[in-house]
N, C-alpha and C positions, 0 to 999 in steps of 0.2 A: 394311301393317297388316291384322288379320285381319278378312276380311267385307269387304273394299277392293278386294285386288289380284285383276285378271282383271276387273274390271267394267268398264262402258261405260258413261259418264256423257255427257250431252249438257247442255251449257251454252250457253244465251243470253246476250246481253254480253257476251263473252267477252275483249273487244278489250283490256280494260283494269281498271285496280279489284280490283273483287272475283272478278270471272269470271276474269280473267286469274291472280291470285294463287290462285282454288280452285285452275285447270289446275293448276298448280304443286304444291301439295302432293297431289290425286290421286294423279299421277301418278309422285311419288314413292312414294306408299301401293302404286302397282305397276296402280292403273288406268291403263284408255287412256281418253280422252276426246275427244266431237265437240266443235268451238269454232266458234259462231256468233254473226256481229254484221256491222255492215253494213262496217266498217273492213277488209276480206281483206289489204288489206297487213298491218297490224297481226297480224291472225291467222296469216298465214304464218309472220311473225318468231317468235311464240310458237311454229309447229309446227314451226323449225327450232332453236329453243333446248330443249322438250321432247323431239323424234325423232319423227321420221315414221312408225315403228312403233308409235307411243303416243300419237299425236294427230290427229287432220285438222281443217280450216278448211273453214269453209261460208261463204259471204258471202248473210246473212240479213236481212232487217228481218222485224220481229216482227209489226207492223204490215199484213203481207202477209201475207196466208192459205195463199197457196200457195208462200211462200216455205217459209214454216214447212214447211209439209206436206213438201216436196224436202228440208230438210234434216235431219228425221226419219225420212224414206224412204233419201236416201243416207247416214244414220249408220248403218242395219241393212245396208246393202248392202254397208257397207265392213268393216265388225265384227261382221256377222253379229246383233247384239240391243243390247238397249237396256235397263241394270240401274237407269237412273235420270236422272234430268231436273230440272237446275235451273233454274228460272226465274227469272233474276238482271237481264233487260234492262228498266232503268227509267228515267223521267227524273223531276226534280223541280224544277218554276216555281215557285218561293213568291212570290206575289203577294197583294196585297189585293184581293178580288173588284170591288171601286168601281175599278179598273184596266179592266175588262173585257177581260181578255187571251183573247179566245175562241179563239186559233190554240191559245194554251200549253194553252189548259183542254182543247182537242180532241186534243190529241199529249199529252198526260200520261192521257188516258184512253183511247186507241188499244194506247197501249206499254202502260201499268201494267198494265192489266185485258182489252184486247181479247186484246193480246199473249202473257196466261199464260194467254187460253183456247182461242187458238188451236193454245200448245204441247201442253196439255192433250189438246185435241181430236184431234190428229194423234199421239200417241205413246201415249194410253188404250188403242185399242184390241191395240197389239201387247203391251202390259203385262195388258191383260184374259185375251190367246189363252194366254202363257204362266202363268197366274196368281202373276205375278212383279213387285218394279219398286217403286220410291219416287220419289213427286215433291217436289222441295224448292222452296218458294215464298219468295219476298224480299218482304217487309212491311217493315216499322219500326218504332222506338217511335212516329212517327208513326200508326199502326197502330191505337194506344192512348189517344194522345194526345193532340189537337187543338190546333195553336197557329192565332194569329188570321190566318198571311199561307197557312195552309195549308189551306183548304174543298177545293179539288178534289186536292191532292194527297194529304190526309190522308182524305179519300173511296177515295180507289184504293187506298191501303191497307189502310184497313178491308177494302175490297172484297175485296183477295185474300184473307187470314183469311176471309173469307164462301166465298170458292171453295174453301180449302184444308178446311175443316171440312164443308161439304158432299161434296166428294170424298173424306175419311174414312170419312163412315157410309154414302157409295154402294161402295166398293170394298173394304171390310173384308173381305167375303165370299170376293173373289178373292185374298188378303194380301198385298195392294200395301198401302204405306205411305205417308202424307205428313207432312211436317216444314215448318212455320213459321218462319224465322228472320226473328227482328225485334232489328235492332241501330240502335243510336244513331248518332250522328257516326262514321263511318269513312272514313279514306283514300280518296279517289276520285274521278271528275271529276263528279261530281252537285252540288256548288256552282256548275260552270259553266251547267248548266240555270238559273238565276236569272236573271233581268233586269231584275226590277223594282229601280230605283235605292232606295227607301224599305227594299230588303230585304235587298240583293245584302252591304251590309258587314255586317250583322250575321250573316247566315249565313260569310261569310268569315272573322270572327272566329268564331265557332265552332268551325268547324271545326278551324283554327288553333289554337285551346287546348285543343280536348277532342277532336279523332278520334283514333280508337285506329287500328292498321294494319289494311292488310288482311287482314295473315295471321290476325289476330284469329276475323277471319268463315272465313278457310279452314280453319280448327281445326274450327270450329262445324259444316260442311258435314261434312267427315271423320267426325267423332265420330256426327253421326248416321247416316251411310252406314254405320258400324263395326259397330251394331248386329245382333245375331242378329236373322233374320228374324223371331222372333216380340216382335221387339221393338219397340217405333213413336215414334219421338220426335216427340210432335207439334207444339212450339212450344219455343224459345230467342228469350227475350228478354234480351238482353246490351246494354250499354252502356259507356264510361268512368266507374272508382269516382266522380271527379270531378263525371259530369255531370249534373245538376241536371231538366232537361229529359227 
C-alpha cells in the first residue's frame, strides 16, 4: 500500500490479538516490522509465518524500562530506523474498586501508561534526530467512556489520549505524527485479564456477541500509516454497528 511498504513499524504485544493480526497485514502492505511481548516463542512462530526478512522478535515486557529501551535500540540495529511505533501492550482488570484488587490496579497501570511512556521515551528521540515517525497509541471506547467495574482501567485510557494529545502539540514542529485508536470489543485475549467473578461473564458475553475481528483494528492501524506525511490522523474511534456501550 502506498506510504506502507519499506517502513519499520515496531509493535508492543505483539504475541497475539491485535499486535499479531497488525504484523500481518503490515507486512503484507510490504513493511517490515519489530514484534515485541514477553511470549518469544509465540513471536518467533509469527516471525516464521511472516519471514525473517520482514520481521524480528524481541522478548519485551513493557513494564521494564530497559527492556523497552534494548528493544528499540535492536529494532534500528537490525533495520536500520524506526518509521513508527505502536503501542498496542495492554491489559484490562475490570473490577469493582470495593474489590480492592491493588496487584490488578498496579499492573493495569505499569502496562497501560508506564508502559506507552516508556516506548515513547526510548524511540522520541531517534524520530525527533530524523524529524520523521508516527506513534500509534491503543485507547478505547473505554477511553471515553466510563462504565462502573472500570475506575482504574478506564483511568489508563484516558490517560494515554492525555499522552497521545500532549505528544501532538510537543512534536508537530519536527512532523512526526500520532494517531489514537480507540475500538470497542475486539477479538483478543484481554477478557482473560478479568477475574473479578461479579464481572468476568458479563464481559465474556460481551465479547461473544459484539467483538468485531481483529483485522478490524489492523485496517485501522494501516489506513493511518498510509497517510501522506503531511497528513496526521489523529484519533479513530470504531466500534461494532451493534454495540451499544
Amino acid at each position: 500500500m502506498e506510504n506502507v511498504a519499506g517502513k519499520v513499524v515496531v509493535i508492543t504485544g505483539a504475541s497475539s490479538g491485535l499486535g499479531a493480526e497488525t504484523a500481518r497485514h503490515l507486512v503484507k502492505a510490504g513493511a517490515k516490522v519489530a514484534l515485541g511481548a514477553r511470549r518469544k516463542d509465540r513471536l518467533d512462530a509469527l516471525v516464521e509465518e511472516l519471514g525473517d526478512d520482514q520481521a524480528a522478535a524481541f522478548k519485551v515486557d513493557v513494564t521494564k524500562r530497559e527492556e523497552v529501551d534494548a528493544f528499540v535500540k535492536g529494532t534500528i540495529e537490525q533495520f536500520g530506523q524506526i518509521d513508527a511505533m505502536l503501542h498496542n501492550a495492554g491489559v484490562m482488570p475490570l473490577a469493582p474498586l470495593a474489590e480492592n484488587r491493588h496487584e490488578e490496579w498496579d499492573e493495569c497501570i505499569d502496562v497501560n501508561l508506564k508502559g506507552v511512556l516508556y516506548g515513547v521515551g526510548a524511540v522520541l528521540p531517534h524520530m525527533n534526530e530524523r524529524q520523521s515517525g508516527q506513534n500509534l497509541f491503543v485507547s478505547s471506547v473505554a477511553g471515553h467512556v466510563v462504565n462502573p467495574a472500570g475506575a482504574v482501567y478506564c483511568a489508563t485510557k484516558f490517560g494515554v489520549r492525555a499522552i497521545a494529545e500532549s505528544l501532538r502539540k510537543e512534536v508537530k514542529g519536527n512532523k512526526l505524527r500520532t494517531t489514537i485508536l480507540s475500538p470497542g470489543a475486539v477479538e483478543s485475549e484481554l477478557p482473560q485479564s478479568v477475574k473479578s467473578d461479579r464481572v468476568k461473564g458479563f464481559v465474556n458475553d460481551l465479547y461473544e456477541n459484539t467483538a468485531i475481528p481483529a483485522s478490524s483494528f489492523a485496517r485501522a492501524v494501516v489506513f493511518a500509516i498510509s497517510q501522506p506525511d503531511d497528513v496526521d490522523i489523529n484519533e479513530i474511534l470504531f466500534r461494532r454497528t451493534a454495540q451499544e456501550m
